[in-house]
C-alpha positions in Angstrom: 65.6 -71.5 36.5 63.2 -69.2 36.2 59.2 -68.9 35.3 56.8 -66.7 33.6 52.7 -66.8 34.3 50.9 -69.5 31.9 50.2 -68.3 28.4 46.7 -69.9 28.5 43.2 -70.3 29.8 40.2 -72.3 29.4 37.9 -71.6 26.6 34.7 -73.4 25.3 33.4 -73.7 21.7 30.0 -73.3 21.1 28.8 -74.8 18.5 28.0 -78.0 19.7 25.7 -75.8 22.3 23.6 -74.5 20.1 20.9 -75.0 22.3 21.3 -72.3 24.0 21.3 -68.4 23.7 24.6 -66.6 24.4 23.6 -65.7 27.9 22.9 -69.2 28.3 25.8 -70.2 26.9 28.0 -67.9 28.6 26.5 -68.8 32.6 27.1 -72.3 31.2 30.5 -71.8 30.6 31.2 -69.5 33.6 30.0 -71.8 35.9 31.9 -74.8 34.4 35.2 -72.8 34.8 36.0 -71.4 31.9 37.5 -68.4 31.7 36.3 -67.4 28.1 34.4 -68.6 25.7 33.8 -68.9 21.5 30.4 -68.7 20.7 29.3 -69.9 17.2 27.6 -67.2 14.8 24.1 -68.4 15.6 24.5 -67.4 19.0 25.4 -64.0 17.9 21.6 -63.7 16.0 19.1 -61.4 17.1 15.3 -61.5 15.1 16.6 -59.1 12.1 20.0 -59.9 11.8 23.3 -60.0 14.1 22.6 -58.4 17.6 24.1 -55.4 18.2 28.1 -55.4 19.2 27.5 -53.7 22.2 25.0 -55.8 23.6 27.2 -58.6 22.4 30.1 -57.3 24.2 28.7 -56.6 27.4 27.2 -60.3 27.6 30.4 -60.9 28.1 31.4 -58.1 30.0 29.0 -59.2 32.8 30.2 -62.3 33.5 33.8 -61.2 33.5 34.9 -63.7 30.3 36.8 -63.1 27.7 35.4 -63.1 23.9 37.5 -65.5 22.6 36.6 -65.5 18.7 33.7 -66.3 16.6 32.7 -70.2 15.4 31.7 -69.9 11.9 32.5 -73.5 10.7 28.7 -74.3 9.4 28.4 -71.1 7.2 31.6 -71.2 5.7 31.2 -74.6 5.0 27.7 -74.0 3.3 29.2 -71.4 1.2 32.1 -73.7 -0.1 29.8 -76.6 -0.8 27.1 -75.4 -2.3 27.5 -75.6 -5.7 27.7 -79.3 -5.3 24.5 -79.5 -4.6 24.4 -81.0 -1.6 21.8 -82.0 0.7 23.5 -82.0 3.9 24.3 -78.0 3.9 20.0 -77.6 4.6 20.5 -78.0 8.5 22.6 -74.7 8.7 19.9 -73.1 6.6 17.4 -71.4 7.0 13.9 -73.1 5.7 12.9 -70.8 3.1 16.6 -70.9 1.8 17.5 -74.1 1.9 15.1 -74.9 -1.1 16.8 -72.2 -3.5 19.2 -73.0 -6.2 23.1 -73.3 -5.5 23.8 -70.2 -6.5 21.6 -68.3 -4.7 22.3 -70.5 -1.5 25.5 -69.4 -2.4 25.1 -65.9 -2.7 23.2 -65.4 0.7 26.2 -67.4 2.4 28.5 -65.0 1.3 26.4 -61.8 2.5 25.8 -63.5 6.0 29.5 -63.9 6.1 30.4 -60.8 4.9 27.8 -59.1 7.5 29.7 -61.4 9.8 33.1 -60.3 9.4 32.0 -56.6 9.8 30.4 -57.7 13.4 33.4 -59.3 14.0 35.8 -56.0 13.6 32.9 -54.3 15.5 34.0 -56.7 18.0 36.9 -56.3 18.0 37.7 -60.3 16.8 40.4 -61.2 14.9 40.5 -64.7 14.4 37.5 -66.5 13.1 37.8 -70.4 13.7 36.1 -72.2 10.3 36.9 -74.4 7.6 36.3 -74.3 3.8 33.8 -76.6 2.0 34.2 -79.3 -0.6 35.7 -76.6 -3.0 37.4 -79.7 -5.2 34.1 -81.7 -4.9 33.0 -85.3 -3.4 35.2 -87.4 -5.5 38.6 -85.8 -4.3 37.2 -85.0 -0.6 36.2 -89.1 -0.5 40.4 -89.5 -0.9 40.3 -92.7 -2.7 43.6 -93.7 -3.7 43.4 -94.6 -6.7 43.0 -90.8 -7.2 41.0 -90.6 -10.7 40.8 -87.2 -10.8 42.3 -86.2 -14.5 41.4 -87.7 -17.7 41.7 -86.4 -21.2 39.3 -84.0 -20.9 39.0 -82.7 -17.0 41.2 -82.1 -14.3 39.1 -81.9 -11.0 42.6 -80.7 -8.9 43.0 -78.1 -11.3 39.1 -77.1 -11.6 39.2 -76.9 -7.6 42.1 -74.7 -7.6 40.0 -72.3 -10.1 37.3 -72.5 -7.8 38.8 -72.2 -4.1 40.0 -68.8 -5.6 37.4 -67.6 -7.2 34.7 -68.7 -4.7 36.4 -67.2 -1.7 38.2 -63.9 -2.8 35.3 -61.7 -1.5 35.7 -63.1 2.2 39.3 -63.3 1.8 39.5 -59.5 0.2 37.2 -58.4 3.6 38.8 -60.3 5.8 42.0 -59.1 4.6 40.9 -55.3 4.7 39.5 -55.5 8.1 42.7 -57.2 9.5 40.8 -60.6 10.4 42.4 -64.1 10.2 40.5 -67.3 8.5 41.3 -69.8 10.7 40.7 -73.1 8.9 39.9 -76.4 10.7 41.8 -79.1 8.6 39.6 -81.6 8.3 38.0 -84.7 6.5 36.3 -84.1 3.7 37.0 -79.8 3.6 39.2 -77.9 1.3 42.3 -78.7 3.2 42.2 -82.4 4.2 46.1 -82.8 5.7 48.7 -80.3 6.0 49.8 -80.5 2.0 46.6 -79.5 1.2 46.5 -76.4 3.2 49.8 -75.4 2.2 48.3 -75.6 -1.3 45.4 -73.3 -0.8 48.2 -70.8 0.5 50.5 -71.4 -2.6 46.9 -71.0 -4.9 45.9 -67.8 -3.2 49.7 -65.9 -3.5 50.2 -66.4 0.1 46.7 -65.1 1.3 48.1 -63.6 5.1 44.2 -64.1 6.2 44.6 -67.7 5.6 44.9 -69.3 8.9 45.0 -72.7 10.7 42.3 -73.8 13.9 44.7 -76.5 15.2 42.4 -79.6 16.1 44.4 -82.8 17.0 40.9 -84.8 17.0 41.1 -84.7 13.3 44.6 -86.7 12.8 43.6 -89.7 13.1 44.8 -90.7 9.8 48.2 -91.1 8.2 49.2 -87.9 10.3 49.5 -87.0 13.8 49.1 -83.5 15.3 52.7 -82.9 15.7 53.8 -83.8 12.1 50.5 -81.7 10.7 50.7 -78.3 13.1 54.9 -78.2 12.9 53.9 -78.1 8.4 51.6 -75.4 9.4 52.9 -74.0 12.5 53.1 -70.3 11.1 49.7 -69.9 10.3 47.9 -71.4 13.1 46.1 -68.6 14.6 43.4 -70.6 16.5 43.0 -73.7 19.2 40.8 -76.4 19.6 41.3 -79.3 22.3 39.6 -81.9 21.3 40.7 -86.0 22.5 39.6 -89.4 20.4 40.2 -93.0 20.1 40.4 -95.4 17.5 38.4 -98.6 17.7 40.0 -101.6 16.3 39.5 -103.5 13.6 36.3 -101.5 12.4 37.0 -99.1 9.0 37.3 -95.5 9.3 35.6 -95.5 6.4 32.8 -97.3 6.9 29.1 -96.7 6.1 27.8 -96.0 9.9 25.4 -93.5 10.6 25.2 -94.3 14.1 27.9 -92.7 15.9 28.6 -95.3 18.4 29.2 -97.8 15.8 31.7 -95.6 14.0 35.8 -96.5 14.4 36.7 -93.0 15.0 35.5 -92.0 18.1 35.2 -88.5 19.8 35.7 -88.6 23.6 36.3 -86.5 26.7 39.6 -85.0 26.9 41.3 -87.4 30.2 40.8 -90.4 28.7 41.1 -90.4 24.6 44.0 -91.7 23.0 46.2 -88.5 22.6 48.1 -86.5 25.2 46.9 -83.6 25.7 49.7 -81.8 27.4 52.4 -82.7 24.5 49.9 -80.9 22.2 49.5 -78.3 24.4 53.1 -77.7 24.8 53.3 -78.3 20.6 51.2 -74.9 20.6 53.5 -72.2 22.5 56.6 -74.1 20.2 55.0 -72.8 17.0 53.9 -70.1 18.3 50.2 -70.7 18.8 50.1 -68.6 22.1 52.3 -65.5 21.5 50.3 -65.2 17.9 46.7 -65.2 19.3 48.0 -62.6 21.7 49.4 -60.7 19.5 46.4 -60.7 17.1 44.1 -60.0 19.5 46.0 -57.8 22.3 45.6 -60.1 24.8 47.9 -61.4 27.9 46.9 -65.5 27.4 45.3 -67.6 24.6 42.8 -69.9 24.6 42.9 -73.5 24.6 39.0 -73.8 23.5 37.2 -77.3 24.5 35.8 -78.8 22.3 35.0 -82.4 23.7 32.2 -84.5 22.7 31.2 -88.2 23.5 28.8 -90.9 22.3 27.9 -92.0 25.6 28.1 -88.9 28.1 26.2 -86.0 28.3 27.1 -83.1 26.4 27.3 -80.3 29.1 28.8 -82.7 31.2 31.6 -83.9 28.7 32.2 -80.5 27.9 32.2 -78.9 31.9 34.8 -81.8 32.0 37.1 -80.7 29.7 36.7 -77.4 30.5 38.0 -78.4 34.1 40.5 -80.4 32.4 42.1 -77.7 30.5 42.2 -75.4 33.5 43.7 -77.8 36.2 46.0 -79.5 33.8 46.8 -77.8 31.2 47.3 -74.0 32.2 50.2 -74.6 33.5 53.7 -71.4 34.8 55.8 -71.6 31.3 59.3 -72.2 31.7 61.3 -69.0 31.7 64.5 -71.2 30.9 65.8 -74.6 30.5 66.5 -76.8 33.8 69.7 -77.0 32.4 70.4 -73.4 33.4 70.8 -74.1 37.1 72.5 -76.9 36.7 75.8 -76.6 38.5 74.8 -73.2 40.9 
């Protein structure tokens, strides 16, 4: 039996780094072991505006990493949610803005993402990891079960459908003309909660090809594991996220608890969550995770992109962890045939 080079390499999402510059960002991750990185939008902001693509590129040039696509999550997500009036899109603001009406918050989120797609073909990016905002409002993105959504006079399924697709056809129509992929993190309390839901946004938008999947398995924690939600999705997942997490018992998911140790849903460093990482990362190259990105983006391996976070441990540490994880573990010769092949020589 035979075997071909690995498919991946380590990656880092940097959103939760936001801390730091890109240069910052970048020696961080170089020096953790990673052999490219994601950096989130803000990273990618000069004084007036997005920093030029070539001084963008050659950040990355330098260090000898690959540019693994752009983390847009936060201003997506503000531009989905806004007209719901929300508080809790102000941190992803900035000052003068976040006091504005919804429509005009909404407006400028559209422009900066519009402005942000154009970098990103400048770039040469075409995946953008993200996900959509409460486009069918708080009642349906709380999931309650009882499900009271339609009554003799409203329809809030319906209404969201109307405005998913109204709300994001300018993105979707730029995306779409500059060849870029919307790579949507399902996720609690977004657009697309579970597989169904995604597969719903597809059906609504006529089979949109820019709408994408960024596989997480940190977000099935419940009613549906990564393997049942990314084999329902597995030809449009463009993007990669490793992410690990356990489960306390015997506390509510959906409890009231702003303090994240006291949550049940835990975030944790990638060895020792509750999910295996190495039958997710094998789930990827089945659907086709690894010879996508590579084809998207011209490239020779994909990125498996850390993304680990704990309550207790340090941040850079957690994440120069998983970074190490990923690379000593999980980029890994691919099979070039079954064992059963020399079975018998």
């Amino acid at each position: 039996m035979g075997s071909t080079a690995t498919v991946y390499h380590a990656s880092i999402e940097g959103a939760q780094h936001g801390a730091k510059s890109l240069e910052e960002f970048l020696d961080y991750a170089k020096t953790s072991g990673a052999a490219g990185a994601q950096p989130s939008n803000y990273m990618l902001q000069g004084e007036n505006g997005f920093r030029p693509a070539a001084e963008i590129k050659q950040a990355f040039a330098d260090r000898e990493m690959s540019f693994d696509g752009v983390s847009c999550h936060c201003p997506v997500w503000v531009h989905t949610s806004a007209w719901t009036e929300t508080p809790s899109i102000r941190p992803f603001l900035p000052p003068d803005m976040a006091k504005k009406p919804p429509e005009e918050i909404e407006k400028w989120a559209e422009d900066y993402l519009l402005s942000l797609l154009d970098l990103a073909a400048e770039l040469g990016i075409k995946i953008l990891p993200m996900f959509w905002g409460v486009a069918y409002g708080w009642e349906i993105a709380g999931g309650y079960p009882w499900g009271f959504w339609a009554g003799g006079d409203y329809d809030l399924v319906k209404e969201g459908d109307e405005r998913f697709v109204t709300k994001t056809k300018a993105l979707r129509e730029r995306a779409n003309s500059l060849g870029i992929n919307l790579a949507h993190e399902i996720h609690p309390g977004t657009a697309a909660m579970c597989a169904d839901d995604f597969n719903h946004l597809v059906e609504i938008c006529d089979n949109d090809p820019c709408l994408g999947v960024n596989a997480d398995p940190s977000h099935c924690w419940e009613g549906e594991d990564f393997e049942t939600r990314f084999l329902k999705v597995s030809d449009r997942v463009t993007g990669c996220h490793v992410k690990n997490f356990t489960v306390r018992k015997n506390i509510p998911l959906r409890k009231m608890e702003p303090d994240w140790p006291g949550r049940a849903m835990q975030f944790t460093d990638l060895p020792s969550g509750d999910l295996n990482m190495m039958r997710y990362a094998e789930l990827m190259i089945h659907i086709g995770y690894a010879s996508r990105y590579c084809r998207l983006m011209g490239t020779k391996t994909a990125p498996l992109v850390v993304e680990a976070e704990s309550a207790y441990r340090d941040l850079d540490a957690t994440s120069a962890n998983g970074i190490q994880y990923v690379r000593d573990n999980l980029v890994f010769p691919v099979a070039g045939g079954s064992f059963e092949d020399g079975m018998g020589a």
